[in-house]
BAKOL-436937 format. One record per residue: residue in one letter; x, y, z of N, C-alpha, C, O, CB in turn. Coordinates in Angstrom, 2 decimals. Atoms other than C-alpha are relative to their C-alpha. Glycine has a CB too. Example, Ala and Ser with C-alpha at 12.3 -4.5 7.8 and 13.67 -1.06 7.14 Angstrom:
{a,{0.89,-1.19,0.00},{12.30,-4.50,7.80},{0.90,1.20,0.00},{1.94,1.18,0.66},{-0.99,0.03,1.25}}
{s,{-0.82,-1.19,-0.06},{13.67,-1.06,7.14},{-0.77,1.09,0.73},{-0.26,2.20,0.90},{0.41,0.46,-1.42}}
! end
This chain:
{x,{1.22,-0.76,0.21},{134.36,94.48,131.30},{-0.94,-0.26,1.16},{-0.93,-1.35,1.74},{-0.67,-0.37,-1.34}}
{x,{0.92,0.22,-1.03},{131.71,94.94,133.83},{-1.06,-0.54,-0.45},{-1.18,-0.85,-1.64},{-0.34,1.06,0.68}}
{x,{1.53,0.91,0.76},{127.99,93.26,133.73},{-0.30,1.38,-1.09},{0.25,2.48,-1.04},{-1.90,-0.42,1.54}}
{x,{0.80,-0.60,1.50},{126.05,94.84,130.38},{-0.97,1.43,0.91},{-0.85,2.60,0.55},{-1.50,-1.70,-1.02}}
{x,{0.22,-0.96,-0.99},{124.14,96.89,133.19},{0.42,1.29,0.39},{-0.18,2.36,0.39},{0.17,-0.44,0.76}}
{x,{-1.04,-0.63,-0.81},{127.06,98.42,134.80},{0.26,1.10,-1.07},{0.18,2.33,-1.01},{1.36,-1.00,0.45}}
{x,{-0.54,-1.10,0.89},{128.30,99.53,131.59},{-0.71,1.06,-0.88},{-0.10,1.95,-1.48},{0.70,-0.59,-0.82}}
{x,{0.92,-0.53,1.08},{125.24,100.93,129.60},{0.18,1.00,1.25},{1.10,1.81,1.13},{-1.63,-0.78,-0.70}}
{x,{0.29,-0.95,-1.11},{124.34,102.92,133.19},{0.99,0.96,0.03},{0.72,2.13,0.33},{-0.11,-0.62,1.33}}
{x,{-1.41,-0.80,-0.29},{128.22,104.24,133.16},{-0.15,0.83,-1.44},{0.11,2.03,-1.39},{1.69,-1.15,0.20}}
{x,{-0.57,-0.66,1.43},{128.40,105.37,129.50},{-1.48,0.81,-0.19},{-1.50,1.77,-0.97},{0.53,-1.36,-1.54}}
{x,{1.07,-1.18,0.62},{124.64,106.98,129.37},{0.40,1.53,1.21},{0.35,2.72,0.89},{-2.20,-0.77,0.23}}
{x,{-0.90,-1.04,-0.75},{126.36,108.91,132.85},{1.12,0.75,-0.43},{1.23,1.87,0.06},{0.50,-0.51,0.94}}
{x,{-1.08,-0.54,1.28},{129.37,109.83,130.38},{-0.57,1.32,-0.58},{-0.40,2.46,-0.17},{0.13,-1.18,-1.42}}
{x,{1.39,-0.72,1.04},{126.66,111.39,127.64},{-0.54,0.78,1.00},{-0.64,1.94,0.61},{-1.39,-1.16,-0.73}}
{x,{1.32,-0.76,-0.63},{124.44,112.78,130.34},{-1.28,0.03,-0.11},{-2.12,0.88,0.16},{0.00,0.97,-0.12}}
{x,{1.30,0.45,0.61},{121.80,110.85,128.97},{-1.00,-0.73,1.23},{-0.65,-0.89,2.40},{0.38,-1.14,-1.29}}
{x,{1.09,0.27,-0.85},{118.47,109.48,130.49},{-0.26,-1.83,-0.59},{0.29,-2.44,-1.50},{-1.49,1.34,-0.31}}
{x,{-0.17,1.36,0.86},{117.56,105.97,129.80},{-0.90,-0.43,-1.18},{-0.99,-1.48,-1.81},{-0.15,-1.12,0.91}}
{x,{1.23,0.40,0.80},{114.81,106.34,127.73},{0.54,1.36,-1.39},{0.49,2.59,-1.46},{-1.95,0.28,1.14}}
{x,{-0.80,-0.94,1.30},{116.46,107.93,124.48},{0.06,-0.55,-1.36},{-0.30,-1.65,-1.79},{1.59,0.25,0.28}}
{x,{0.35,0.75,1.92},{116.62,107.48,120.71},{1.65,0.23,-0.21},{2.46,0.76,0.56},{-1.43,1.34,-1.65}}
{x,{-1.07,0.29,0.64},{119.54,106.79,118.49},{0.70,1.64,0.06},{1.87,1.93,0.31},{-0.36,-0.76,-1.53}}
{x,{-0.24,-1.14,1.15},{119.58,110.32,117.15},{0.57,1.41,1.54},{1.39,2.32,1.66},{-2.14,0.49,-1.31}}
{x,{-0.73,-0.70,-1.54},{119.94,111.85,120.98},{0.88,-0.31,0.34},{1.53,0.54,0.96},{-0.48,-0.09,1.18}}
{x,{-1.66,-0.36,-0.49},{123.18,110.30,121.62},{0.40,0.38,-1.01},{0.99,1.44,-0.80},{1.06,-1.08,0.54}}
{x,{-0.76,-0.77,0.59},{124.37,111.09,118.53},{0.48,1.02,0.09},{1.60,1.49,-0.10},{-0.22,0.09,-0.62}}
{x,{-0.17,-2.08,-0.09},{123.37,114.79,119.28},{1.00,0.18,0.88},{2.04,0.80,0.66},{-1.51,1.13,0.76}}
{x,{-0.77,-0.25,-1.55},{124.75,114.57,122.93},{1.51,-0.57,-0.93},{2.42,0.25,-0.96},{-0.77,-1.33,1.86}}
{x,{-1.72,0.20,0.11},{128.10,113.10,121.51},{0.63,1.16,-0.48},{1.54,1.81,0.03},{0.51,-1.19,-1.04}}
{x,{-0.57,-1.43,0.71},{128.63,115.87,119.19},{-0.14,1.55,0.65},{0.48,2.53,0.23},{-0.79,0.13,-1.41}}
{x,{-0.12,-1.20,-1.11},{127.96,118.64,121.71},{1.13,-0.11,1.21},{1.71,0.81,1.78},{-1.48,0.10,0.78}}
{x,{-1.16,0.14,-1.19},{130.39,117.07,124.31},{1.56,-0.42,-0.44},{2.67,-0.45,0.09},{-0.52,-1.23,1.09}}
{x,{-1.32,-0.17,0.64},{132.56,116.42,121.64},{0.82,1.40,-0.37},{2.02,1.58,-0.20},{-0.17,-0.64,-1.16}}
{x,{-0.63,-0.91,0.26},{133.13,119.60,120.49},{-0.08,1.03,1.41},{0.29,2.17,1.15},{-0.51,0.46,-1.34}}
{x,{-0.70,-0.94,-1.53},{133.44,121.40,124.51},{1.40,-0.80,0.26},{2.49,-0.38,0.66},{-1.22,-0.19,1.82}}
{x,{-1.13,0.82,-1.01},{135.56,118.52,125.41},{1.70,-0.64,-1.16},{2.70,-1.21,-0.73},{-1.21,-1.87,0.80}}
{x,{-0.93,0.45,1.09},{137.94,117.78,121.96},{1.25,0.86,0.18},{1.31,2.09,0.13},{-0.65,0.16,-1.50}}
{x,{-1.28,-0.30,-0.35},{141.61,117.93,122.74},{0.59,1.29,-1.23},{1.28,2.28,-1.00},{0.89,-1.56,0.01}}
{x,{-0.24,-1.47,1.25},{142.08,120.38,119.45},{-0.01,1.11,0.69},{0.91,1.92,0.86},{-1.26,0.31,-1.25}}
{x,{0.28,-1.44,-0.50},{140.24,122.94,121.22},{0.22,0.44,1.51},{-0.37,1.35,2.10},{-1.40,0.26,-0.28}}
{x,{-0.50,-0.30,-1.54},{141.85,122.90,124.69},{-0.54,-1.25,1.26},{-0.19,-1.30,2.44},{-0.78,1.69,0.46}}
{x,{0.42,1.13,-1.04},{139.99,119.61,126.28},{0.63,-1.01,0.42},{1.67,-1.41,-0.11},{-0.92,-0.59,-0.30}}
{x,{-1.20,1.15,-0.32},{141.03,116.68,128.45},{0.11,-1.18,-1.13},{-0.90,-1.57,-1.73},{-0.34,-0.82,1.54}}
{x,{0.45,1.11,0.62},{142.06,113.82,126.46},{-0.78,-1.37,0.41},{-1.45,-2.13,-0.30},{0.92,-0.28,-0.42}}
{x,{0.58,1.13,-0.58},{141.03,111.26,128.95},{-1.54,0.42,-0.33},{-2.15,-0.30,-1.12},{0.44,-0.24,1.67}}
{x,{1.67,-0.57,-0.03},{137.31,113.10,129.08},{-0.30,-0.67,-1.75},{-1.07,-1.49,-2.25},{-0.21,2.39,0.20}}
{x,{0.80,0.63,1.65},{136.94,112.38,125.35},{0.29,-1.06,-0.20},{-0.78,-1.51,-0.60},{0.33,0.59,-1.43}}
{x,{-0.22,0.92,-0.12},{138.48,109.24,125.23},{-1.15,-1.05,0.64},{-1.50,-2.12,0.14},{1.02,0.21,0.47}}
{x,{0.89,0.50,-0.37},{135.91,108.36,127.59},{-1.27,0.11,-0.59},{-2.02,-0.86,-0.69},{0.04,0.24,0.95}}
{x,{1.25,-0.16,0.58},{132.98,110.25,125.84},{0.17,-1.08,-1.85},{-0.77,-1.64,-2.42},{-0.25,2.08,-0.11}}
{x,{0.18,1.10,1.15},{133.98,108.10,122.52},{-0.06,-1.38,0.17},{-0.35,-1.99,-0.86},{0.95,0.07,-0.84}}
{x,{0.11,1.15,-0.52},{134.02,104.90,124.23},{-1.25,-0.09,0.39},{-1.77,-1.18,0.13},{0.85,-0.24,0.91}}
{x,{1.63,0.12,-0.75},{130.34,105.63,126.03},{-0.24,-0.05,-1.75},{-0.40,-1.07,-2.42},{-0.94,1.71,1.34}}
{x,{0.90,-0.28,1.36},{129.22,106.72,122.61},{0.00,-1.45,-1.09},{-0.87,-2.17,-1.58},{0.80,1.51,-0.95}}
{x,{-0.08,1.88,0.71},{130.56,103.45,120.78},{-0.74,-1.26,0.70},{-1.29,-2.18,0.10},{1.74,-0.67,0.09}}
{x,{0.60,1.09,-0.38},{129.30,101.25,123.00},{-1.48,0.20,0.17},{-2.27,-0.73,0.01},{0.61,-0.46,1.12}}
{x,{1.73,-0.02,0.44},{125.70,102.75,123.09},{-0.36,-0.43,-1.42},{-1.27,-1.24,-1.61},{-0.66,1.58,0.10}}
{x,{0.25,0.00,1.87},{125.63,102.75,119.00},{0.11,-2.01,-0.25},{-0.48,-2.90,-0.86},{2.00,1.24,-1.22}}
{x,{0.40,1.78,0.00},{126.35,99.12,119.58},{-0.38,-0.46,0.05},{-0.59,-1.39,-0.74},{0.02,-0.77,0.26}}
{x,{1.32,1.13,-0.39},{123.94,97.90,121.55},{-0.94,0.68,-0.77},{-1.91,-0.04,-0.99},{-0.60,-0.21,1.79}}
{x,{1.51,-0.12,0.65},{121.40,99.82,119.63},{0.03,-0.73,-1.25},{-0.86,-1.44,-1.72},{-0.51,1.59,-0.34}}
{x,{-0.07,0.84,1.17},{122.57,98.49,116.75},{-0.32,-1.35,-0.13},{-0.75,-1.70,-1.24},{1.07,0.03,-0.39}}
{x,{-0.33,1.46,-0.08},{122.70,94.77,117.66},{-1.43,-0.11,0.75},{-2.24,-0.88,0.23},{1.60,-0.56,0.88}}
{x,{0.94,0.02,-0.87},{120.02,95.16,120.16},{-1.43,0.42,0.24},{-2.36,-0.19,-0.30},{0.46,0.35,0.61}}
{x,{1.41,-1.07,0.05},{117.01,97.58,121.08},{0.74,1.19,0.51},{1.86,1.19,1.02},{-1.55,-0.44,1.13}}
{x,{0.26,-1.03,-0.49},{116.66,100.86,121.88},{-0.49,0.74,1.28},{-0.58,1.97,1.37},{-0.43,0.12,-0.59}}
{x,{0.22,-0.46,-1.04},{115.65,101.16,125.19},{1.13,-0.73,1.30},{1.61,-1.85,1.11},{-1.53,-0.19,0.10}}
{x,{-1.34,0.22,-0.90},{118.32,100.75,128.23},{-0.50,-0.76,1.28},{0.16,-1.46,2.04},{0.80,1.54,0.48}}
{x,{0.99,0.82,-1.38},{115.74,99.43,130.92},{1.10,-1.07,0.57},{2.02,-1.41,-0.19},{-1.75,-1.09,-0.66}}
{x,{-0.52,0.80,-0.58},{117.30,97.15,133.08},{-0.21,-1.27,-0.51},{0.65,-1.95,-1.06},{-0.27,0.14,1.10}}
{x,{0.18,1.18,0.28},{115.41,94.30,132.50},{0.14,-0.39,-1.37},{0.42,-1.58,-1.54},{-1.06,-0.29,0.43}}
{x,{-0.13,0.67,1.11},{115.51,94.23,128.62},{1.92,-0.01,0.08},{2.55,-0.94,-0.43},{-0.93,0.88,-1.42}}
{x,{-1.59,0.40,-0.02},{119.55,94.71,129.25},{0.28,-1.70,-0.13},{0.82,-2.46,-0.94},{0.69,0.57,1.59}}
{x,{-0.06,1.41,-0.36},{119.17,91.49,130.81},{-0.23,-1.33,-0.93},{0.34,-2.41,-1.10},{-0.89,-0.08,0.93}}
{x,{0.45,1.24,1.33},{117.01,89.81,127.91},{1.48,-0.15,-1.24},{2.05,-0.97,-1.95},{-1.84,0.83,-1.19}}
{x,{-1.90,-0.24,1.51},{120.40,90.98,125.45},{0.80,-0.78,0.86},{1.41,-1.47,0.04},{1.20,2.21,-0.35}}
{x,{-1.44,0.48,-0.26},{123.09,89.34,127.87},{-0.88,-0.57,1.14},{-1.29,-0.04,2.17},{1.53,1.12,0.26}}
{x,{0.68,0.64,-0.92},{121.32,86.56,129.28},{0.77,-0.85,0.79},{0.21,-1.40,1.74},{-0.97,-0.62,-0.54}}
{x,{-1.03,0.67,-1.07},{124.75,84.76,130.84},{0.66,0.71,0.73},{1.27,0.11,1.62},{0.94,-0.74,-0.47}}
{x,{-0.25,-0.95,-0.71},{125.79,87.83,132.22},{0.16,0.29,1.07},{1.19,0.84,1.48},{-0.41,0.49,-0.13}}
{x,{0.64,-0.37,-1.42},{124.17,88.12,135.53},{-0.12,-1.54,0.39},{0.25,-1.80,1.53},{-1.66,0.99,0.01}}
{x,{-0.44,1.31,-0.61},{123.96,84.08,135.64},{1.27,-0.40,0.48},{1.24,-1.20,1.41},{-0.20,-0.86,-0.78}}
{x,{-1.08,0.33,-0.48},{127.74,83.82,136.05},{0.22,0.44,1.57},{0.76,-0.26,2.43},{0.91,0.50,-0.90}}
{x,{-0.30,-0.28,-0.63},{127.55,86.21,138.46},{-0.67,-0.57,1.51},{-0.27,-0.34,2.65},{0.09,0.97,-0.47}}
{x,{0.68,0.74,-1.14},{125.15,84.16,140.68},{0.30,-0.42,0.89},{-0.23,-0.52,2.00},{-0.46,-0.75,-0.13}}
{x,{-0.86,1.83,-0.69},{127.67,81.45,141.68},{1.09,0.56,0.71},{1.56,-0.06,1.66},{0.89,-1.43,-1.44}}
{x,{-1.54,-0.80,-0.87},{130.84,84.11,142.86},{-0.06,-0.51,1.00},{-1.20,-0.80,1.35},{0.19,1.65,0.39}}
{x,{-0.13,0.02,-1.62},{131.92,83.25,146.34},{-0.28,1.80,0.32},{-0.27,2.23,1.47},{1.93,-0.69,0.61}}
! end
């Protein structure tokens, strides 16, 4: 997995989302890109595969977490995160 950062930034790029969003907006956005992009109706599977993976892992952190994607509160949620990465050669 990449830093907590990496991945919120990648999966609201997924969605097509902004960072400043409510629960109830990805929901919406999932279910609109679900049903263009759902293998039933002619879509890729990788594309949705990916849009259910962004979508799970936002619902997560809101769940567990807060609601806003800001950088810095990322940081306050996964506070060993970005320390490991300090020390890399």
């Amino acid at each position: 997995m990449q830093s907590p950062i990496k991945e919120i930034e990648k999966s609201l790029n997924i969605l097509g989302l902004p960072k400043m969003i409510t629960k109830e907006d990805i929901r919406m956005q999932y279910h609109f890109l679900a049903k263009k992009n759902h293998p039933d109706i002619g879509g890729d599977i990788q594309k949705m595969e990916q849009i259910n993976y962004a979508y799970r892992f936002l619902m997560k952190y809101i769940e567990e977490f807060r609601y806003t994607f800001d950088e810095e509160e990322i940081t306050k949620q996964f506070p060993g995160a970005e320390h490991a990465q300090r020390f890399k050669p």
